[in-house]
BALOBA-1460 file (C-alpha; in Angstrom, 3 decimals):
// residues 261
<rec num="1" residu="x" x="-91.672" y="-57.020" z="17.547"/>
<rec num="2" residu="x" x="-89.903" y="-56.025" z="20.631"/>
<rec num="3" residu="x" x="-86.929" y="-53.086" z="20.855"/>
<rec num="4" residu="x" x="-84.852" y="-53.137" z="23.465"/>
<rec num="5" residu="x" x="-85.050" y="-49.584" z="25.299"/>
<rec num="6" residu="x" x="-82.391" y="-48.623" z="28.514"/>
<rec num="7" residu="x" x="-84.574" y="-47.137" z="31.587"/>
<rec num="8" residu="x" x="-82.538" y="-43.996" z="32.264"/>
<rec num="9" residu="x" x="-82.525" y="-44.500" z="36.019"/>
<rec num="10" residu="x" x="-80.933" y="-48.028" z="36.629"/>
<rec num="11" residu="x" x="-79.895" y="-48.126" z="32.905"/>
<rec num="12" residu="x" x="-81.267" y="-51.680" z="32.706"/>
<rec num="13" residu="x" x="-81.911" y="-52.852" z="29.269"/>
<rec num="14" residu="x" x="-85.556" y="-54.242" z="28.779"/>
<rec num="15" residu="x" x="-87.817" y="-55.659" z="25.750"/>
<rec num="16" residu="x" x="-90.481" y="-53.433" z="24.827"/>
<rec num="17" residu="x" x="-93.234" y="-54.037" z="22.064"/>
<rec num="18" residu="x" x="-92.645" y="-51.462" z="19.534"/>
<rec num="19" residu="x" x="-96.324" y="-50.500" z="19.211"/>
<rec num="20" residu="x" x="-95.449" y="-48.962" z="23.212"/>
<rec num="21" residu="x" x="-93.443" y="-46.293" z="21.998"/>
<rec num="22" residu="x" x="-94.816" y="-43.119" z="23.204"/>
<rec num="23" residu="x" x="-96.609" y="-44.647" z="26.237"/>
<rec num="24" residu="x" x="-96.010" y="-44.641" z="29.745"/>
<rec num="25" residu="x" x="-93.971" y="-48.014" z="30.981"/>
<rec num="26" residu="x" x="-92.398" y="-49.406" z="34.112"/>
<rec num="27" residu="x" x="-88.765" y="-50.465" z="34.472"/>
<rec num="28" residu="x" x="-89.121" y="-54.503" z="36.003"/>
<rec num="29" residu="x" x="-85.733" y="-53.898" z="37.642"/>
<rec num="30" residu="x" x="-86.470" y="-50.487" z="39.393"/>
<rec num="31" residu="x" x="-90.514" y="-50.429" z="38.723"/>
<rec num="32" residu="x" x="-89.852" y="-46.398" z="37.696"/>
<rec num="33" residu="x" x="-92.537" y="-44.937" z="35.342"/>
<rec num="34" residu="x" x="-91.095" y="-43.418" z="32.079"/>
<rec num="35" residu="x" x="-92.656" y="-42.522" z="28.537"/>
<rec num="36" residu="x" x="-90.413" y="-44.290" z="26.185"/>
<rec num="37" residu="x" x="-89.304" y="-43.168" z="23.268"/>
<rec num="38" residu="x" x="-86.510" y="-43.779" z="20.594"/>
<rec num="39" residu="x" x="-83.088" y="-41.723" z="21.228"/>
<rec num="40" residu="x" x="-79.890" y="-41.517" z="19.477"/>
<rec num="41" residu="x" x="-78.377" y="-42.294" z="22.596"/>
<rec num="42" residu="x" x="-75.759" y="-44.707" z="22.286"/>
<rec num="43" residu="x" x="-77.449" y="-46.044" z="19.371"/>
<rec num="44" residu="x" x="-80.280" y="-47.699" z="21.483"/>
<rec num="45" residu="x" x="-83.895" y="-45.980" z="22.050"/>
<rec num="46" residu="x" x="-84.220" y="-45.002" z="25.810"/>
<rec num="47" residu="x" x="-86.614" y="-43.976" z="27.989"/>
<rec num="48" residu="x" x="-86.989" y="-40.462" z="28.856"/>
<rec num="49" residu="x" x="-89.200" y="-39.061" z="31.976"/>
<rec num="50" residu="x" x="-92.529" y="-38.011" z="31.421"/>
<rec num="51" residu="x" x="-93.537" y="-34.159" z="32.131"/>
<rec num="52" residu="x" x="-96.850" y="-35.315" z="33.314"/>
<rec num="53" residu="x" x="-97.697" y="-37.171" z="36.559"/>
<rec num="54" residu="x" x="-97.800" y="-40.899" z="36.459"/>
<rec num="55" residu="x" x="-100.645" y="-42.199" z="35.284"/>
<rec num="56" residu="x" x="-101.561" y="-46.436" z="35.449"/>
<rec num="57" residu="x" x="-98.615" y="-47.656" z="33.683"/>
<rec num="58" residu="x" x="-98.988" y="-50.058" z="31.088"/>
<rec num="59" residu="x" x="-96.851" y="-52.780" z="32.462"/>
<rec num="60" residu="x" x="-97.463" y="-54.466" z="35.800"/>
<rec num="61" residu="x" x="-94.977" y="-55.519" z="38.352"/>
<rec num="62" residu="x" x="-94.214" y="-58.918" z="36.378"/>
<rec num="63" residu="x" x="-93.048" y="-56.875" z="33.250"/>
<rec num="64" residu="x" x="-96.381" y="-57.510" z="31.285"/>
<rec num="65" residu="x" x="-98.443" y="-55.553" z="29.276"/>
<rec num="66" residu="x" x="-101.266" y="-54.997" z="31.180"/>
<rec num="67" residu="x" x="-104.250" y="-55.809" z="28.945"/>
<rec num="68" residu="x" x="-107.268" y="-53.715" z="28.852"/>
<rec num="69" residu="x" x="-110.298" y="-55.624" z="30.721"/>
<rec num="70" residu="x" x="-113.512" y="-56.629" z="29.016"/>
<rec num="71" residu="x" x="-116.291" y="-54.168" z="30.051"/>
<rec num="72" residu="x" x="-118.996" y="-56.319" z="32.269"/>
<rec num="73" residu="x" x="-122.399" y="-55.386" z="31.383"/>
<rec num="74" residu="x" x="-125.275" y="-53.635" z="33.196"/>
<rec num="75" residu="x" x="-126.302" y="-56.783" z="34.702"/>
<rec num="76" residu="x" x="-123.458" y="-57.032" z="37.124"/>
<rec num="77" residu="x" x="-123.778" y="-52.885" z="37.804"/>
<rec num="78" residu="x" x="-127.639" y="-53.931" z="38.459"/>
<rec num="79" residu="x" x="-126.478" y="-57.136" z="41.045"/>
<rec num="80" residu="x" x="-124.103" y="-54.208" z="42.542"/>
<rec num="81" residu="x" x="-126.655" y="-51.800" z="43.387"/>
<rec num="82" residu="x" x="-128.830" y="-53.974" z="44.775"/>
<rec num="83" residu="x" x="-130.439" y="-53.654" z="48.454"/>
<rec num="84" residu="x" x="-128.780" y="-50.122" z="47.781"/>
<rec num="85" residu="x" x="-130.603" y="-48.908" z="50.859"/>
<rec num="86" residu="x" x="-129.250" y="-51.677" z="52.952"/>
<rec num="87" residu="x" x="-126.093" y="-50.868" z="51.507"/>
<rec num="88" residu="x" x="-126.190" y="-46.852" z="52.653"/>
<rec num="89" residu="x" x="-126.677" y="-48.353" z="56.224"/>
<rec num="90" residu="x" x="-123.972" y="-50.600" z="56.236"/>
<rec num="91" residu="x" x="-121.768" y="-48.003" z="55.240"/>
<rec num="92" residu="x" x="-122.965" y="-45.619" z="57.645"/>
<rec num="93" residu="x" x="-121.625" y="-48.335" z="60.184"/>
<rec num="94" residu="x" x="-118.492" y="-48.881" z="58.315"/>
<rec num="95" residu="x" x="-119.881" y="-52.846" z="57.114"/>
<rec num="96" residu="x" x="-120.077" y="-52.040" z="53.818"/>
<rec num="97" residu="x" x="-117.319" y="-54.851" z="52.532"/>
<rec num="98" residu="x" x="-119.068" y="-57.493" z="54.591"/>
<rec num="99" residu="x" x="-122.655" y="-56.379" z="53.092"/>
<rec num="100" residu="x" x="-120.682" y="-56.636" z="49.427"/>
<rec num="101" residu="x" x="-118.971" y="-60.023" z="50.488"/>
<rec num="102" residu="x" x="-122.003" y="-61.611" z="51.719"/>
<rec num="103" residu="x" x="-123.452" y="-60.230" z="48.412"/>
<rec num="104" residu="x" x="-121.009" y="-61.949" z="46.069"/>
<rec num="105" residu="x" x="-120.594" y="-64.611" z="47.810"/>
<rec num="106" residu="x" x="-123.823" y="-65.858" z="49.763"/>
<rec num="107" residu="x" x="-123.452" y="-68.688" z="52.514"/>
<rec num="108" residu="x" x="-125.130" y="-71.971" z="51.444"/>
<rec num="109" residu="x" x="-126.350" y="-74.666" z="53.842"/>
<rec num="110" residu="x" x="-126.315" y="-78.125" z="52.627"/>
<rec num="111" residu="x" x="-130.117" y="-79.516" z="51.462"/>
<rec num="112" residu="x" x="-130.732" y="-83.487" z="51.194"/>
<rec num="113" residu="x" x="-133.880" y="-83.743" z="50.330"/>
<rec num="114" residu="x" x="-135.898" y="-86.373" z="53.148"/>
<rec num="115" residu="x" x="-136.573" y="-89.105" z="50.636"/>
<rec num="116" residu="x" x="-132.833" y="-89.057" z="49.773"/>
<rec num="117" residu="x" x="-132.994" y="-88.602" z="46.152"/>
<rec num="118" residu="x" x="-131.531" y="-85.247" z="45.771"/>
<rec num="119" residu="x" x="-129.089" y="-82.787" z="47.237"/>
<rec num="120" residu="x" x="-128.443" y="-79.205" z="46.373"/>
<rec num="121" residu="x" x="-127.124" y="-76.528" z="48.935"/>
<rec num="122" residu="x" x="-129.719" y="-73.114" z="50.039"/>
<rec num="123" residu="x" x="-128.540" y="-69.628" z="51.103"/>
<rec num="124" residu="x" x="-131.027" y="-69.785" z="54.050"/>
<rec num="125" residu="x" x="-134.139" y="-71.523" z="55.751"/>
<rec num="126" residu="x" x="-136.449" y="-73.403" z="53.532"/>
<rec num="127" residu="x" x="-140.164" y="-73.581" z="52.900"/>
<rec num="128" residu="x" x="-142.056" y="-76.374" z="51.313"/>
<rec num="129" residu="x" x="-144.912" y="-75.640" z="49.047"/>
<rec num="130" residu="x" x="-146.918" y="-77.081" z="46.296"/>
<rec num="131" residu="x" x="-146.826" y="-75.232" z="43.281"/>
<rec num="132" residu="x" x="-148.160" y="-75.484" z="39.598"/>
<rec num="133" residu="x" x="-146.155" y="-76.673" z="36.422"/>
<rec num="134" residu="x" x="-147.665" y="-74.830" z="33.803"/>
<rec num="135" residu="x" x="-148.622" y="-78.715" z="32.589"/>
<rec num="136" residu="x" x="-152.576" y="-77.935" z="32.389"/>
<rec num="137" residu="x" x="-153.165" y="-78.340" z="36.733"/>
<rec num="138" residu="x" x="-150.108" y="-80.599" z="37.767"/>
<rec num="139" residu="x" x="-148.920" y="-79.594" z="40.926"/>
<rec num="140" residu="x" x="-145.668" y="-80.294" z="42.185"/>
<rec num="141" residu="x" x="-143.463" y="-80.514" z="45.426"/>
<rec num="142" residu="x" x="-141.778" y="-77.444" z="45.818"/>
<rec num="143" residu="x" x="-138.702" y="-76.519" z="48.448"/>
<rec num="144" residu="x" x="-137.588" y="-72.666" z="47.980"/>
<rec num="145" residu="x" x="-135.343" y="-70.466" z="50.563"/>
<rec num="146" residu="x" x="-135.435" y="-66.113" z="49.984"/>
<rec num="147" residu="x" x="-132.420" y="-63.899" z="50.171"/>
<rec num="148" residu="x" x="-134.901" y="-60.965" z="51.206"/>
<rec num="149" residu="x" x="-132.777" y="-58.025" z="50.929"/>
<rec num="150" residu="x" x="-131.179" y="-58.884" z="48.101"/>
<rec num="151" residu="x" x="-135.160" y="-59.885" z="46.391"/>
<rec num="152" residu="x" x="-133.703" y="-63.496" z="45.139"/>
<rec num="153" residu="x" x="-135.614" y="-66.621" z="45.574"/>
<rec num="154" residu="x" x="-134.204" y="-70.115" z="44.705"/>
<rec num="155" residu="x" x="-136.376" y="-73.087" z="44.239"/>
<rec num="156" residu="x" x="-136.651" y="-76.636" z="43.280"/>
<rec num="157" residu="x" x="-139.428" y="-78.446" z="42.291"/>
<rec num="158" residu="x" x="-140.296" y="-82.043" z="41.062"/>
<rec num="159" residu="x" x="-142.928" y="-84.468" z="39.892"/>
<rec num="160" residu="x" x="-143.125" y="-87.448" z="39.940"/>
<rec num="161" residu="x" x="-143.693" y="-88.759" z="36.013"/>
<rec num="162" residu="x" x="-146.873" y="-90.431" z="35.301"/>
<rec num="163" residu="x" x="-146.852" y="-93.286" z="33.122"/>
<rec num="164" residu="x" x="-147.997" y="-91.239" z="29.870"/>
<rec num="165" residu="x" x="-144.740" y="-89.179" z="30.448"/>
<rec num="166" residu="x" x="-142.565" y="-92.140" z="31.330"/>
<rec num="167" residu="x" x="-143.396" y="-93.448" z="27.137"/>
<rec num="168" residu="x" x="-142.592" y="-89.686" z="26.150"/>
<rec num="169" residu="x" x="-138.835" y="-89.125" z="24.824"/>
<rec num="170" residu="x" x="-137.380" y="-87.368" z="27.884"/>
<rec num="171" residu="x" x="-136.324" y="-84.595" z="26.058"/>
<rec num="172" residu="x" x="-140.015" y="-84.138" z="25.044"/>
<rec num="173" residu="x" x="-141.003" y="-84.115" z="28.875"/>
<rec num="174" residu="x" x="-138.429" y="-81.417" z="29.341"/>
<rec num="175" residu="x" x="-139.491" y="-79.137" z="26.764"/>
<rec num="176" residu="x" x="-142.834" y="-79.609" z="28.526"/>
<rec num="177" residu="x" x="-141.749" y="-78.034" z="32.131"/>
<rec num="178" residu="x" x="-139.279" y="-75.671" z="30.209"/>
<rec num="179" residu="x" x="-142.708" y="-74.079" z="28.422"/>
<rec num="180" residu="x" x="-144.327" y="-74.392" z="31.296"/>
<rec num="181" residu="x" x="-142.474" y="-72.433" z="33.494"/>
<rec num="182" residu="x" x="-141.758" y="-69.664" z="30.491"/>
<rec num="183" residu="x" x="-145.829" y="-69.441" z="30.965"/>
<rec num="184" residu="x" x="-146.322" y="-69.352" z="34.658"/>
<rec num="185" residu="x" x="-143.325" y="-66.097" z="34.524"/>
<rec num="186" residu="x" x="-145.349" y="-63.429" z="36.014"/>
<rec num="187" residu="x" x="-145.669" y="-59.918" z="34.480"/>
<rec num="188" residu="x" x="-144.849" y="-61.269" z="31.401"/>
<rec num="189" residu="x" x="-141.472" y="-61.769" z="29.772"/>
<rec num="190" residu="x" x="-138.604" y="-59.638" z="27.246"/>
<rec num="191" residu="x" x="-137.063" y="-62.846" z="26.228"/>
<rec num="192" residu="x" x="-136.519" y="-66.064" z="27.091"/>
<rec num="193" residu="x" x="-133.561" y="-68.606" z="26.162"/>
<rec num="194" residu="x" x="-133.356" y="-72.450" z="26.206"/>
<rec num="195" residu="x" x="-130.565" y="-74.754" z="25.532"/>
<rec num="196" residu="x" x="-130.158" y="-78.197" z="25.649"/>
<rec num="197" residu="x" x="-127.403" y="-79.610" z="27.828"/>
<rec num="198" residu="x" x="-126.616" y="-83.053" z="29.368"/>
<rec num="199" residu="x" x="-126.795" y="-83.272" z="33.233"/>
<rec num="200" residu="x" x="-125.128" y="-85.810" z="35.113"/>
<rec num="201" residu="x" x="-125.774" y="-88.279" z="31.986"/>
<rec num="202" residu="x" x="-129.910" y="-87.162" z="31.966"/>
<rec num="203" residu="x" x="-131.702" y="-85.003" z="29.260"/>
<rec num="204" residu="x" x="-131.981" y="-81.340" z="30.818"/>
<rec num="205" residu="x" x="-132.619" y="-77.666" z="29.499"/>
<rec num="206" residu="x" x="-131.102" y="-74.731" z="30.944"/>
<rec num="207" residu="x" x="-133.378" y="-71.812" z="30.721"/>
<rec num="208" residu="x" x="-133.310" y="-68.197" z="31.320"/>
<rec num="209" residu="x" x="-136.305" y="-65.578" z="31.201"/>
<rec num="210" residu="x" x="-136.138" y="-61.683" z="31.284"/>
<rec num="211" residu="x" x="-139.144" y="-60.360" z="32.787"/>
<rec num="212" residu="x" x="-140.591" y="-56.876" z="32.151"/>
<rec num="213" residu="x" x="-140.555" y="-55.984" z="35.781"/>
<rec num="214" residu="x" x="-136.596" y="-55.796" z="35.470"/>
<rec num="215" residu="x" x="-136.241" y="-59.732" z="36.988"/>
<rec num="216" residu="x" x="-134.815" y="-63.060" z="36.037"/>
<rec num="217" residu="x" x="-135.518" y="-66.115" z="36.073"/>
<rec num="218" residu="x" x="-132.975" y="-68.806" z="35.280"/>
<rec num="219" residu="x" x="-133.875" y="-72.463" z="35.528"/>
<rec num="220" residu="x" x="-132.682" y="-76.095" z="34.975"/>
<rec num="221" residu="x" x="-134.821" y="-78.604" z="33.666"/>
<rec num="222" residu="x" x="-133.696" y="-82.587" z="34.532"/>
<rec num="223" residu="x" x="-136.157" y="-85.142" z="33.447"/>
<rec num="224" residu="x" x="-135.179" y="-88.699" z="35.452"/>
<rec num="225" residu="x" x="-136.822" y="-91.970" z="35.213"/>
<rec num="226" residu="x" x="-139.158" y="-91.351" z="37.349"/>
<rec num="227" residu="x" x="-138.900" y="-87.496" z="38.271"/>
<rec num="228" residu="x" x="-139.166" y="-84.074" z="36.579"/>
<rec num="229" residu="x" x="-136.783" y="-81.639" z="38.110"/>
<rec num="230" residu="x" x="-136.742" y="-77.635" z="37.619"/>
<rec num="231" residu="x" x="-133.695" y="-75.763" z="39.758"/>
<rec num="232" residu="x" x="-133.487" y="-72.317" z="39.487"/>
<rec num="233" residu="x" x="-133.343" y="-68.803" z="40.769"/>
<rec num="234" residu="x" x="-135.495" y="-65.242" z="40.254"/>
<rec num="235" residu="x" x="-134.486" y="-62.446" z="41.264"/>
<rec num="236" residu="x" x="-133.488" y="-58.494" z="39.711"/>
<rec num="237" residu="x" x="-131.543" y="-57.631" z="36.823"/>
<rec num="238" residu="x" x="-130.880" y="-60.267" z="33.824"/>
<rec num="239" residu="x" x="-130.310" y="-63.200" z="32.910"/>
<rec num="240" residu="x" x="-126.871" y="-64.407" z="33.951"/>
<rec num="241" residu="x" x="-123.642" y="-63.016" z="35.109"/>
<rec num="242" residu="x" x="-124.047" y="-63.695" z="38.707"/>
<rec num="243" residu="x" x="-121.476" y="-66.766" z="39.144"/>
<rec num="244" residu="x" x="-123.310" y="-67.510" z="42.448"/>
<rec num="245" residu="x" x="-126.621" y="-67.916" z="40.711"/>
<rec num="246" residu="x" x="-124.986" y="-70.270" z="38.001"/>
<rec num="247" residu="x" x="-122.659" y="-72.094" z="41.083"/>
<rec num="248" residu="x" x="-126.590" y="-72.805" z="42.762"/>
<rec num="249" residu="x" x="-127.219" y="-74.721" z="39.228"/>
<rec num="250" residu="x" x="-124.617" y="-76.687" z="39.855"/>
<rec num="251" residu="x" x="-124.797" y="-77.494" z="43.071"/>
<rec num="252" residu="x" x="-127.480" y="-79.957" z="42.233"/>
<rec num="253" residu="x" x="-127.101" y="-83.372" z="42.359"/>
<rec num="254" residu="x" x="-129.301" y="-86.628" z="41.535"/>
<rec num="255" residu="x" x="-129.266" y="-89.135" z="44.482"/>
<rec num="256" residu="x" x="-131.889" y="-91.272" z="43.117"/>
<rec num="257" residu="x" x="-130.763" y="-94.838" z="42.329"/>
<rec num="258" residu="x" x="-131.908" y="-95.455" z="38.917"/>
<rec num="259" residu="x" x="-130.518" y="-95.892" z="35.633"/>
<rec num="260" residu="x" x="-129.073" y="-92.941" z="33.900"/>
<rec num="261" residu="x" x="-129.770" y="-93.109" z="29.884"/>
C-alpha cells in the first residue's frame, strides 16, 4: 500500500508504494531524485539523498512508476540490422534517422487492381507475373513490388475458382493454397503456422513460414466466390513483429461485387 514520504528539498508530501523503499524516486512537485527511505523524522519516513549519481529514476514526470518494458525479441533486432551496409553509409552522411524512418515506416502507393475487384496499397513499382499455386500446375495472376535494400518482397496473387472448387467448402479451397504455398517455400522451412480467421465476412487463413535461409514468409489466404486470394510478404528474419508487414495484410480489401457468406 502506499506511505506517504516528505521529499527533503521542497518538503512536499507524496504517496509512495511501500515495496519502493530503498529505491531511487522523483519528487512530482520539484522532479529531484532521492533514495527513499523510512526516518524518524517527524514521525513520517522521508527521503534522504542518494551518495551515488542519479541513475533512471523509477517514477516519470507524471508521478508513475515507471514499469519495466517487455523485452522484444530477436526478430525486431534482425528487422533493425537490416541493409546494415546501407545503413553505415547513411550514417557516414549523417541520414541515418531517415534510412531508420523509411525502414519502420515504408511509403505505400495506393494499388486498384485494373478489373476493379481489389485494392491493397505497395511500397514501390509493381510487376505482373504468372506464378504457380502449389495446386498440381495452376498458375495464377500475380502483382508483386521489392523493397531491394531492405530484401522484402510483397505479393498478391489470385485465381479465378473453377467450378470443381466453387462445390468445395471454401474453407477447404483455402487450406488448399495455404499448403500450397507452405510447399512452393524455397530452401525449405523451420516451421510454419496457420490460423483460421474471418476476412471482411469470407473464409481466410493467415499463415506464416520460417525458412532455413533466415526468411519469412507471411501470407493471407481469402477464398471469394469466384476468386482465390494469397497476400503476403517474404523477406529476413521471422515470422511477425514487423507492424508494417502485418499493416500490408490489412491493407487489403475485396472490391468484387458478390455475395459475402
Amino acid at each position: 500500500m502506499p506511505i506517504s514520504i516528505r521529499c527533503p528539498k521542497c518538503r512536499e508530501l507524496l504517496d509512495v508504494p511501500d515495496d519502493f523503499l530503498g529505491r531511487e524516486v522523483r519528487c512530482a512537485s520539484c522532479q529531484q531524485i532521492f533514495t527513499a527511505a523510512a526516518n524518524a523524522d517527524d514521525g513520517i519516513p522521508v527521503m534522504r539523498p542518494t551518495r551515488k549519481p542519479a541513475r533512471s529514476p523509477e517514477y516519470g514526470d507524471d508521478d508513475q512508476p515507471i514499469r519495466a518494458r517487455n523485452k522484444r525479441g530477436n526478430r525486431l533486432i534482425l528487422w533493425l540490422l537490416l541493409g546494415g551496409a546501407g545503413l553505415s553509409m547513411c550514417l557516414c552522411c549523417g541520414g541515418g534517422a531517415v534510412f531508420i524512418g523509411k525502414m519502420m515506416s515504408p511509403d505505400f502507393v495506393p494499388y486498384v487492381s485494373p478489373d476493379g475487384r481489389f485494392s491493397t496499397e505497395f511500397p514501390g513499382d509493381t510487376q505482373k507475373s504468372k506464378r504457380n499455386t502449389g495446386r498440381a500446375a495452376e498458375s495464377a495472376q500475380s502483382i508483386e513490388s521489392t523493397r531491394t535494400i531492405f530484401q522484402e518482397t510483397y505479393f498478391v496473387y489470385y485465381v479465378e475458382l473453377s467450378d470443381a472448387d466453387r462445390k468445395k467448402p471454401a474453407e477447404k479451397v483455402a487450406e488448399e493454397f495455404a499448403s500450397g504455398l507452405i510447399d512452393m517455400s524455397q530452401n525449405g522451412r523451420e516451421h510454419s503456422a496457420r490460423t483460421k480467421i474471418a476476412y471482411q465476412g469470407y473464409d481466410a487463413i493467415d499463415l506464416s513460414i520460417a525458412l532455413t535461409d533466415g526468411k519469412f514468409t507471411v501470407a493471407r489466404v481469402i477464398v471469394t466466390k469466384d476468386r482465390a486470394y494469397v497476400v503476403g510478404v517474404t523477406g529476413p528474419g521471422e515470422p511477425g513483429g514487423a507492424p508494417w508487414v502485418e499493416n500490408y495484410l490489412e491493407r487489403f480489401q475485396i472490391l468484387e461485387p458478390e455475395a459475402k457468406k
